[in-house]
N, C-alpha and C positions, 0 to 999 in steps of 0.2 A: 383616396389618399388623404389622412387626418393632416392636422396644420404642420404638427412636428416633422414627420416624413416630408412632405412638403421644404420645410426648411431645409433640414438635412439632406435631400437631394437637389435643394438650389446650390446650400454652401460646399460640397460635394461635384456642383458640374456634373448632374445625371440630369437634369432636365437636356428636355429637347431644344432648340434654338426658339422655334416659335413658343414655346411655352415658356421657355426664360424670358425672351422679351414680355410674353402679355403680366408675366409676374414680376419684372419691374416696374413696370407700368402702374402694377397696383400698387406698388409701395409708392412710389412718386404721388398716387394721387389720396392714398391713407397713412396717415402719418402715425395713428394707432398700429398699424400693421407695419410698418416700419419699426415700431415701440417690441412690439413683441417677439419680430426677428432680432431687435438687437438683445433683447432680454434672453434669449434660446442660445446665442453665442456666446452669452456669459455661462450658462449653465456647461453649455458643452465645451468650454475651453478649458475649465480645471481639470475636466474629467483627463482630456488629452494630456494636461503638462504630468498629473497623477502618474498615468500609465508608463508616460515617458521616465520619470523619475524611479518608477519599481522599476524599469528596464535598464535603467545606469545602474542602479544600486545591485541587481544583480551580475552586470556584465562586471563591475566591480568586483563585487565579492567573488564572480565565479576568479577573474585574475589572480585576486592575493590568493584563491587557492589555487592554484595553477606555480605561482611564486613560490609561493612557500614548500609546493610539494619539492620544485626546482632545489631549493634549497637545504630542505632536506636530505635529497638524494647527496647531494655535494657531498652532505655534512658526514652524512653517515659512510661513505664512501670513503673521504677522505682521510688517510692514514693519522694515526696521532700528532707524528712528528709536522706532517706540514700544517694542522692546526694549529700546532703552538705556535709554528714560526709565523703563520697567519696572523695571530696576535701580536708577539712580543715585534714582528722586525717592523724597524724604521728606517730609513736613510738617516746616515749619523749628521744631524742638526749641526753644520760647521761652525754656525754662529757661538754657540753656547756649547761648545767641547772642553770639557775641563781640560783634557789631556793637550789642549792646545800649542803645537812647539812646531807649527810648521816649516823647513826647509823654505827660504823664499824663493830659490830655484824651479819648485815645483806649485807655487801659487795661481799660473798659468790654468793647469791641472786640474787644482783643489777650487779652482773658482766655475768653473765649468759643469764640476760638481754638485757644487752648490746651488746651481741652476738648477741642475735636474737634467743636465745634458749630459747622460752617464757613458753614451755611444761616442760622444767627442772626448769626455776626459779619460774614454779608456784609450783611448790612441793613442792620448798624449802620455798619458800613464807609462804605456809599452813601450814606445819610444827614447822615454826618460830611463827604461829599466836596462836600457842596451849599454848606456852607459854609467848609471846610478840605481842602483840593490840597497839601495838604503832603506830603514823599516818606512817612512814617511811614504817611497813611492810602493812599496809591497802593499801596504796600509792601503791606502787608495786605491790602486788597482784592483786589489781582493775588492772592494768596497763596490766596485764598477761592476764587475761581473755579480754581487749580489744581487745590484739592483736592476740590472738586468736579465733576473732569470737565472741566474749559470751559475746555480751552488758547485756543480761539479767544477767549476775552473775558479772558485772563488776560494774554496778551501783548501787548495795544494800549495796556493801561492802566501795567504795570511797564515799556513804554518810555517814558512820560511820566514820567521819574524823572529828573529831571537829572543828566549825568554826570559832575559835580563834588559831587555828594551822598554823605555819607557812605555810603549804603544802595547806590551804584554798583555796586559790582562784585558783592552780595549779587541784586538786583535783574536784574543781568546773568546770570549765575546759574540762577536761576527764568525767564526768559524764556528762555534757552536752553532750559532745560529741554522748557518750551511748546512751541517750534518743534518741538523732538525728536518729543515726541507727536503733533505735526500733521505730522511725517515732511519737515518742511522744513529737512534737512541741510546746503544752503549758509547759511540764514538762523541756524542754529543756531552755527554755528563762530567767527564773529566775538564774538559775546556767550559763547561760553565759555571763548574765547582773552581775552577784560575779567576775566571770574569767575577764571581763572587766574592772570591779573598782580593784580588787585585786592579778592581777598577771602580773606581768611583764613584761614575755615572749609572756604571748598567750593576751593578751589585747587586741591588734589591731585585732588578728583575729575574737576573740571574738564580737567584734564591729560592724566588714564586716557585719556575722551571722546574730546578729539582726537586721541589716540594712534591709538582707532582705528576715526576715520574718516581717518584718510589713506590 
């Protein structure tokens, strides 16, 4: 056995007990050889972190392809319409709503909202609707059931929004929106050719949209 091997099966734990003790023994009593075990550790430590680092770097890279393929499937998968809606929908920013004219009856509601507590303020929404159909709790309500998923219960309710209501073209808007997600692109184009001519905030995005669905 050469000195290397030697090392390599001391730092390794393949010696035998009696022969790891007589080869501590000699390091304790050569301090040269103690010199050249610690120089062999240096050599063979970088090799280890090396190794170790091509093995992240692959388990890495094999992931993001792994991800990406993920994503692709999505993408290519995913119908037109829920891509755009993918894109353009946000929860409408209450803070910074130009169309701002809320009903203070229904602030309770709208504030709940605003949290991002959309399963509490649609209850309060519904509640509010048994006795008040006004566009503000329509508005809202429809808004609830967007953001939770439920195009289909979001858009039967923000078409019940009269379309001489100030909330019009806002409400047009969000129900285009809907259809997008439900991948119903003829039914979509009219209500965001309204949000276009009529609403302030989302006009421009509204615009993009039709650009390109044509």
């Amino acid at each position: 056995m050469d000195q290397n091997e030697l090392f390599k099966n001391y730092l390794e734990g393949k010696l035998s007990s009696e022969d790891r003790l007589l080869f501590e023994k000699l390091l304790k009593e050569n301090q040269a050889y103690q010199a050249e075990l610690n120089q062999y550790k240096k050599q063979v430590s970088p090799a280890k972190k090396t190794r170790f680092r091509s093995w992240a770097v692959s388990f890495l890279i094999a992931l993001g392809i792994v991800a990406l393929g993920i994503f692709l499937v999505y993408s290519l998968a995913s119908p037109p319409g829920t891509k755009l809606f993918s894109t353009y929908y946000q929860p409408l920013d209450v803070e910074t709503w130009e169309s701002l004219s809320i009903d203070p009856s229904i602030e309770k509601g709208v504030t709940a909202y605003k949290n991002g507590k959309y399963e509490e303020a649609k209850t309060l929404f519904e509640q509010m609707l048994a006795s008040n159909s006004s566009p503000d709790v329509l508005f809202f309500l429809g808004l609830c059931h967007l953001a939770l998923d439920r195009p289909e219960k979001a858009v039967p309710i923000l078409s019940r929004i009269p379309k001489d209501s100030p909330l019009a073209g806002d409400a047009a808007w969000y129900e285009g929106l809907g259809y997008l997600k439900l991948n119903k692109l003829e039914k979509a184009k009219p209500l965001l050719l309204t949000a276009s001519q009529n609403s302030t905030q989302f006009s421009p995005s509204a615009q993009e949209i039709l650009g390109k669905l044509k």
